[in-house]
C-alpha positions in Angstrom: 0.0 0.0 0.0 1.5 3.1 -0.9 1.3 6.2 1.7 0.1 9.2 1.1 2.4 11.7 0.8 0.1 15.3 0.8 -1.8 16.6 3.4 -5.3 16.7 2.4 -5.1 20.4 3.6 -2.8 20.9 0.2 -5.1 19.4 -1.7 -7.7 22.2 -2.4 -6.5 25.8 -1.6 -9.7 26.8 -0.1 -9.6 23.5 2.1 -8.6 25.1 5.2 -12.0 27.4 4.7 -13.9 24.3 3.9 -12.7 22.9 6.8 -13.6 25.7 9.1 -17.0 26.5 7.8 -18.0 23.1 7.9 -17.0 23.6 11.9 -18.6 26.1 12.7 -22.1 24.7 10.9 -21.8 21.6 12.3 -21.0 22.8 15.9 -23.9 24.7 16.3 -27.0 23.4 13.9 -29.5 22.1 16.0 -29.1 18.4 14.1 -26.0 16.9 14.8 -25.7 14.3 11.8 -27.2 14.8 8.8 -26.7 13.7 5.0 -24.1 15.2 2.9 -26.5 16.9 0.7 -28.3 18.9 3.9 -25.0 20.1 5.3 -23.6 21.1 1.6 -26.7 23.1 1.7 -26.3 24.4 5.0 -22.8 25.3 4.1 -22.7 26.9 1.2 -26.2 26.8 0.1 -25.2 24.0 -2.6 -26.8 20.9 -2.2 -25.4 19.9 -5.4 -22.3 19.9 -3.8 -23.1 17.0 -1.6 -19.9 15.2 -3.4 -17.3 17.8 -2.6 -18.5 17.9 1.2 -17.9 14.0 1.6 -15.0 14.5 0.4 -13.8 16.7 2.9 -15.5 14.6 5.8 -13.7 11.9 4.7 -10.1 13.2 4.5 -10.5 14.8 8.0 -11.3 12.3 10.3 -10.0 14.4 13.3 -12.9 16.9 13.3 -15.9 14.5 11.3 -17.3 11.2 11.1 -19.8 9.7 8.9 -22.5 7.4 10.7 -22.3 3.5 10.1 -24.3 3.5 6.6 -21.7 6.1 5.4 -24.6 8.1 4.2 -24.7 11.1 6.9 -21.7 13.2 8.8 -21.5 14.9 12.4 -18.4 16.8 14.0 -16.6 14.5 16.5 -16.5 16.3 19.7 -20.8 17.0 19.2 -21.0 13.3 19.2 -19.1 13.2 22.7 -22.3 14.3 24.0 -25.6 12.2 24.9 -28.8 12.9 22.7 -30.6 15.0 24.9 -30.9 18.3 23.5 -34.6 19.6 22.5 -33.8 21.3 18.9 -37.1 23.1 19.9 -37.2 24.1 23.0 -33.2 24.6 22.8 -32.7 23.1 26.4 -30.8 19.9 27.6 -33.4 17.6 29.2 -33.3 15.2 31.9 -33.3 11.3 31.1 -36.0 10.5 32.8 -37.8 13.2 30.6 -36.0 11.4 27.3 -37.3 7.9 28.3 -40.9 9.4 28.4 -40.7 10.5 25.1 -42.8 9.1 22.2 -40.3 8.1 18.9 -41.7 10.6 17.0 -40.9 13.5 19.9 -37.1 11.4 20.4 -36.8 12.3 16.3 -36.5 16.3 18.0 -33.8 15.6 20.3 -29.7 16.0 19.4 -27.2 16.5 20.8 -26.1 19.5 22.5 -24.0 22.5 19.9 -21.2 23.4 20.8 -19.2 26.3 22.8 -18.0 29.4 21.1 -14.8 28.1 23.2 -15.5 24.9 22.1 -15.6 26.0 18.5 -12.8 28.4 18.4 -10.4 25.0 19.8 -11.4 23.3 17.0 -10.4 26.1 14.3 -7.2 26.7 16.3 -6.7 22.2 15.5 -7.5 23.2 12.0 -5.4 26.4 11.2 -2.5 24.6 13.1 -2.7 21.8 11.2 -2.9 23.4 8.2 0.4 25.2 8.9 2.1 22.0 9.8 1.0 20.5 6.6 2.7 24.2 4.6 5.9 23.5 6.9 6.0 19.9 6.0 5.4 20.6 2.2 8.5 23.1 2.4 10.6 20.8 4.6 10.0 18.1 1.6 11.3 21.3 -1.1 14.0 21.9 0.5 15.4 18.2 0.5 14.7 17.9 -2.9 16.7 20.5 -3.9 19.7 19.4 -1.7 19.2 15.8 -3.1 18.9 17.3 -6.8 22.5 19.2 -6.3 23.9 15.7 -4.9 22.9 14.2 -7.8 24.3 16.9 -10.2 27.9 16.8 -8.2 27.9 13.2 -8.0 27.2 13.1 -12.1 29.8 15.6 -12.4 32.5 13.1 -10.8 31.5 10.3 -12.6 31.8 12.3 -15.4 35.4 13.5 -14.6 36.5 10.1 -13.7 34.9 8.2 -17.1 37.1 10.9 -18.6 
């Protein structure tokens, strides 16, 4: 198997953006998971771009996950919490008040959005991950040039020696 050797932050130059948007939607819509095509329209009012949003969930496993059909995403640390958050009333309830609810009322209830500190941690991850991937990409550059002028001295002594 070969490894991958780009960041998926270098892939797309407006990934880092992706990447923080799609934070700061999913932290704080009142439905923690939903299909691809629902948070592309939440997003970026696109839900034609259901396709490039996978994408992105996919490639960044440390802030998303997709649910066991592979059909719908949530944020990671929103899943930390239990589903007891009434996306109508906008309150946490008890669990004695969730185990009285019908199915249809337990279809309302998420889990709880996140912080603004809780969401400004997670675009801190991202923007200093991003930089690590732009140091690591110019860490990489920099070897290849030092290997490429080897090379070139090495050919030129070979050459001087076949002579």
């Amino acid at each position: 198997m070969k490894a991958k050797n780009t960041s998926p932050y270098l892939g797309d130059n407006n990934r880092l953006g992706d990447v923080i948007a799609a934070i700061q939607v999913m932290a704080v819509y009142k439905f923690y998971k939903l299909p691809f095509s629902d948070w592309a329209d939440r997003i970026n009012a696109d839900a034609g771009q259901a396709d490039k949003w996978e994408k992105i969930f996919k490639e960044h496993p440390e802030f998303f996950r997709l649910d066991s059909e592979r059909k719908r995403a949530s944020l990671v640390w929103r899943r930390q919490f239990p589903k007891r958050y009434d996306v109508d009333a906008e309150r946490v309830i008890s669990f004695q008040d969730y185990n009285s609810l019908t199915v249809q009322q337990k279809c309302r209830i998420s889990r709880t959005p996140l912080t603004p500190g809780d969401i400004k941690a997670l675009i801190d991850t991202a923007v200093s991950l991003h930089s690590r991937a732009l140091e690591h990409q110019k860490d990489k550059r920099w070897w290849t040039a030092i290997a490429g002028a080897i090379g070139g001295l090495v050919g030129s002594i070979a050459g001087a020696l076949i002579k």
